[in-house]
C-alpha positions in Angstrom: -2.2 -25.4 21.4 -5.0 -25.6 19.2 -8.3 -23.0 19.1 -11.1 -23.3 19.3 -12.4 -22.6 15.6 -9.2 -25.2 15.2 -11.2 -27.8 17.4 -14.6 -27.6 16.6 -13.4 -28.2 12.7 -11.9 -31.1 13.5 -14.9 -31.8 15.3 -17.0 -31.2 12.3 -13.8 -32.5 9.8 -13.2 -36.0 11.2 -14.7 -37.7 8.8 -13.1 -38.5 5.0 -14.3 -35.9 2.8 -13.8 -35.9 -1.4 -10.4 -33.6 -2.5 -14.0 -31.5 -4.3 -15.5 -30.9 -1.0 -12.1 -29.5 0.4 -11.8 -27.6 -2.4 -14.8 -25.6 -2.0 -14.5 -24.9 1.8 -11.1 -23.3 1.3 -12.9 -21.2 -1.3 -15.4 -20.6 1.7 -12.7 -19.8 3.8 -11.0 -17.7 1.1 -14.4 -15.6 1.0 -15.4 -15.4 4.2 -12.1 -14.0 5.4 -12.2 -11.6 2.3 -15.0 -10.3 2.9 -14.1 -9.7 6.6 -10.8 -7.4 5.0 -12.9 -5.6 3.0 -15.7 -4.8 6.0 -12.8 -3.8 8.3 -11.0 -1.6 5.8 -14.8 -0.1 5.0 -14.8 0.6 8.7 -11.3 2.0 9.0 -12.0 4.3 6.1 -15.4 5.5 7.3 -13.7 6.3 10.9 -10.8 8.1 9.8 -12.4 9.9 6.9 -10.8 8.4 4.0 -11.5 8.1 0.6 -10.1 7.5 -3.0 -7.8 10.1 -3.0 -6.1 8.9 0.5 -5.4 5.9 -1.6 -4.3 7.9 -4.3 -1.5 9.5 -2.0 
């Protein structure tokens, strides 16, 4: 069963698109899901108190 981010790119994907254009919206992708690691491990650290030396150990 698909989801719905699955669907609606599809949707938005059902065209032909050149290999370049792929390329770049992994790299979107790649980001955007980065950046979403990086703003829940910010939030994790900030909640339990954490800093460079918790890394450290």
């Amino acid at each position: 069963m698909l989801t719905s981010l699955q669907l609606e790119l599809l949707k938005t994907f059902s065209r032909p698109i050149p290999e370049e254009q792929v390329l770049e919206i992994k790299q979107l992708l790649a980001e955007y899901f980065a950046r979403k690691v990086d703003e829940g491990v910010d939030t994790l650290f900030a909640e339990k108190g954490w800093d460079s030396n918790t890394v450290e150990s």
